[in-house]
N, C-alpha and C positions, 0 to 999 in steps of 0.2 A: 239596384232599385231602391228607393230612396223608403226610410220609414214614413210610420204617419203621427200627427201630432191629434192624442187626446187630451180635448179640454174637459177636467171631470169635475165635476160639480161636488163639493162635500158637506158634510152639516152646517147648519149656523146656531148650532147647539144643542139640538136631540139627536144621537149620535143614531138613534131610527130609523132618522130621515135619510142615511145614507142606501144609493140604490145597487142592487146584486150587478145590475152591468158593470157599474163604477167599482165595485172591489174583484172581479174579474179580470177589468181592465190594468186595474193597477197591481194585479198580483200577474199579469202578462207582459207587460212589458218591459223593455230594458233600462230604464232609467224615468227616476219621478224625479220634475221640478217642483222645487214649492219653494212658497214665498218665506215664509219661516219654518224652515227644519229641526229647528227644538218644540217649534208647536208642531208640526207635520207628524212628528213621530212615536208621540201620545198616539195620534189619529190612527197610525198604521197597527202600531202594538197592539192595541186593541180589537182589529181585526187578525192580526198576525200574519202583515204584510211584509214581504221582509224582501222586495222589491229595494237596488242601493237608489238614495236620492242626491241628489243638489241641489245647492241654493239661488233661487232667481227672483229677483226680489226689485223695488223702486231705486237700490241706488246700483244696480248693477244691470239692469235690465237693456240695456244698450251692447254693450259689451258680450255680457254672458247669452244673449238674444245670439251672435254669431259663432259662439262656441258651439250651441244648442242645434243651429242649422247644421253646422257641420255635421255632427251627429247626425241628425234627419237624412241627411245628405248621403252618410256613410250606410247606410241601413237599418238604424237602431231605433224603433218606435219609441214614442215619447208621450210621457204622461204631464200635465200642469195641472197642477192644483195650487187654491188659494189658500189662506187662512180662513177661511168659511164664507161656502157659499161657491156661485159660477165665476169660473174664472175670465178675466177680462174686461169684467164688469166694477170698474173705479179700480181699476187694478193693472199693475205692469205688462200682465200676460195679454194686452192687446199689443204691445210691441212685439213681442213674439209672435203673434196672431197672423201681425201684418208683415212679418217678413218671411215667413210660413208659405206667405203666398205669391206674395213676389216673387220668390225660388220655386213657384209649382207645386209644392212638397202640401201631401193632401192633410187636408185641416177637420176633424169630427168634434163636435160639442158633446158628450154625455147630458142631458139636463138630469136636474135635480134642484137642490135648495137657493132662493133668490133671496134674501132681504128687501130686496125694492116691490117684488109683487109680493111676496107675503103680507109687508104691509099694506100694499094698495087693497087687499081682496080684506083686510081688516078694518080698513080706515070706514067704512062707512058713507065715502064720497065716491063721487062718480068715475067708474074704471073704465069706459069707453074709449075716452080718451086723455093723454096723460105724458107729462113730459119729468124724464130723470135727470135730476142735475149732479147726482151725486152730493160732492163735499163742496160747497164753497169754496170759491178761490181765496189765499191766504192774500196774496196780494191784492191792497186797499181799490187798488182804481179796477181793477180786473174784477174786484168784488162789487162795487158800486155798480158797473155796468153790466153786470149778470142781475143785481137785485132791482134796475132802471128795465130789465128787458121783461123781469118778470110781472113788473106794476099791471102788463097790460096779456098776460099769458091767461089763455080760457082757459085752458084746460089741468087737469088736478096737477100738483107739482108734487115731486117725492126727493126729498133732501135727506142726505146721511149728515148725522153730526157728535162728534165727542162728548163726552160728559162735561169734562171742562171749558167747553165753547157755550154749551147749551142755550148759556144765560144771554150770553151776548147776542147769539144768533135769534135768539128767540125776539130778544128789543128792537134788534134792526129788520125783522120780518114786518116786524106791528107797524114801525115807523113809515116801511117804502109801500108796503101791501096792504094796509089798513086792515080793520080786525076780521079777518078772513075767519074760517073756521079748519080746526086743522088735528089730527089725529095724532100723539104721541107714542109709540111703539117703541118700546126695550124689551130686553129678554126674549124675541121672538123662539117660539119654537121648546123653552124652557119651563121649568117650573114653576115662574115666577115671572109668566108671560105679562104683558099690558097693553094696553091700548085706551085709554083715557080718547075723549073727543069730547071739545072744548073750542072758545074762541079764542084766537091770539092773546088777549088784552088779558083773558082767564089765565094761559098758559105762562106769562109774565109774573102775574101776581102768583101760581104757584108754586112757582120755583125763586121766588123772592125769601119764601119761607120752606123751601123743601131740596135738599141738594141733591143733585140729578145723579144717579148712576149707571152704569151698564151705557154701550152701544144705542143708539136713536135713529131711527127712519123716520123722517118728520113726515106725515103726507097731508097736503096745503090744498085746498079750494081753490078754484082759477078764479081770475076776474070775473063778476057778473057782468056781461054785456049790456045789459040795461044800464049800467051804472058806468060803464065805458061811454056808452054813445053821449048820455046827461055831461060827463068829465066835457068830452069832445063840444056840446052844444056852449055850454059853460064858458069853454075857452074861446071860441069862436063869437061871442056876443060881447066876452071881453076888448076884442081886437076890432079897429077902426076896420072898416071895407078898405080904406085904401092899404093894410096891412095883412088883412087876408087876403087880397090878390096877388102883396110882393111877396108871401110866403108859398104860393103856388108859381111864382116866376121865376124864384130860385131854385123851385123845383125843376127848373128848364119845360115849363108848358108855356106857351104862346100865350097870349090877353084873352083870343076867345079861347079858348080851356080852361084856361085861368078864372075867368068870369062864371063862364058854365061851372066850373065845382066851388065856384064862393056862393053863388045863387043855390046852388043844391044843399051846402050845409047852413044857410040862414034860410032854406024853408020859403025865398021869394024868387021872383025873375027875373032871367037876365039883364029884361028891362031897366027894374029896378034898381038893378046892381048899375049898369049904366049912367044912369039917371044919377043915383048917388055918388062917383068917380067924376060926373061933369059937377056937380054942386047946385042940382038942380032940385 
C-alpha cells in the first residue's frame, strides 16, 4: 500500500505560527523533503524533530520528484516542506504535487503560514477577489506579456519580489499599470513587520532614497473599470468606422456582427454605422 504525501505548511518567520498537526506530522513520518536542508534544520532542531530529511529543491525537482514517488510507492509517507510557508506555492513541490497524483498516491495539505494571503488580509485593498502571480518572469518577453495582461486585470494583484529587484519592478509596475495603489509587506509575521500603503509613483520615489530589505509581497489594486471602459471609448473614436469594422472581421465575425458591435461601442446605429461605410 502505497504512503501518503504531506504538504506541511511552516513559519514565514514567527516560529509560533507553526501548527501542532504539522510538528506531529513531521515527527511521524519517514522521510522530510525540503527545499533547503541547511535551513530546514534550524526549523527541526528547534522543535526537536529528528525525522532523516532530503533535499528537493528548483534545480532537482524533476529528477528527485521520481525518486520520491518510488518511496510513496514503496510505503514510506512523506513529508514536503518549503523554506517558509505552504508548500507548492511559487515553489517546486507542485511538481511533486503533480505526480503524486498521476501515480494515485494520496496527496493532504496541512495548512498554515501563506505569505500571499497574509499580505492580502493586510494590504488594505479589496480580498474578494484577487489574482497570485507570484515572481515575475525573468525572461524579458514572457515578462512584458504577463505586465501587458495585467494593464487590464480587475481584480487585486499579489506579486512576490527580491530586495534587489525591488527598484526595477516597482518602475516598470508604474510604467504598464499607472499609479495604482499598492500595499508593501516585508518582514511579515516578524518583529519588524510593515505594510506601508501608498501609490506607485510614492513607492518609486521611496525607494529612490531608501534601500529595500527583507522578502516583499507586493499587493496592487486592479484596473478600475470606469477607467477601462473611458481607455476602450478613447481608442475606438481614435479609429476611422471603416477600421473598427476590419478589427471585428479579423476577429472572424461576419459584416452584420461586425457592424452591430461597432455601433454598440460608438453609442449609435446600425444605421449609422451603415450610412458611414457607404460615404453617405
Amino acid at each position: 500500500m502505497a504512503g501518503i504525501l504531506y504538504l506541511c505548511a511552516t513559519p514565514i518567520g514567527n516560529l509560533q505560527d507553526m501548527t501542532f498537526r504539522v510538528l506531529e506530522t513531521l515527527k511521524g513520518v519517514d522521510l522530510i523533503a525540503a527545499e533547503d536542508t541547511r535551513n530546514s534544520v534550524k526549523l527541526l532542531n528547534h522543535f526537536e524533530i529528528k525525522t532523516p530529511m532530503t533535499s528537493y529543491h528548483e534545480f532537482n525537482k524533476y529528477e528527485k520528484a521520481e525518486t520520491l514517488i518510488a518511496q510513496l510507492k514503496s510505503g514510506k509517507d512523506l513529508a514536503l516542506i518549503t523554506d517558509a510557508g505552504t508548500p507548492a506555492i511559487s515553489d517546486p513541490g507542485e511538481v511533486l504535487v503533480k505526480r503524486a497524483k498521476e501515480e494515485g498516491i494520496t496527496v493532504t495539505s496541512l495548512p498554515g503560514a501563506c505569505a500571499a494571503i497574509t499580505a492580502l488580509t493586510l494590504s488594505g485593498l479589496p480580498t474578494r477577489r484577487f489574482v497570485f502571480e507570484g515572481f515575475l518572469p525573468a525572461e524579458k518577453k514572457e515578462r512584458r506579456a504577463v505586465l501587458e495582461s495585467l494593464k487590464e486585470e480587475e481584480r487585486t494583484v499579489i506579486l512576490y519580489e527580491a530586495p534587489h529587484h525591488l527598484k526595477g519592478t516597482l518602475r516598470e509596475l508604474l510604467e504598464n499599470l499607472g499609479d495604482r495603489k499598492i500595499t508593501l509587506c516585508r518582514e511579515l509575521t516578524k518583529k519588524y513587520e510593515e505594510a506601508p500603503a501608498m501609490n506607485l509613483s510614492e513607492a518609486v520615489s521611496l525607494y529612490e532614497e531608501k534601500e529595500p530589505k527583507g522578502e516583499y509581497v507586493l499587493v496592487i489594486s486592479g484596473a478600475d473599470p470606469n477607467e477601462k471602459k473611458e481607455a476602450q471609448i478613447r481608442k475606438f473614436e481614435e479609429m476611422t468606422v471603416e477600421e473598427h469594422m476590419q478589427m471585428y472581421l479579423d476577429e472572424g465575425l461576419d459584416k452584420k456582427e461586425a457592424m452591430k458591435k461597432v455601433a454598440a461601442d460608438r453609442g449609435v446605429s446600425k444605421r449609422d454605422i451603415y450610412k458611414e461605410l457607404l460615404g453617405e
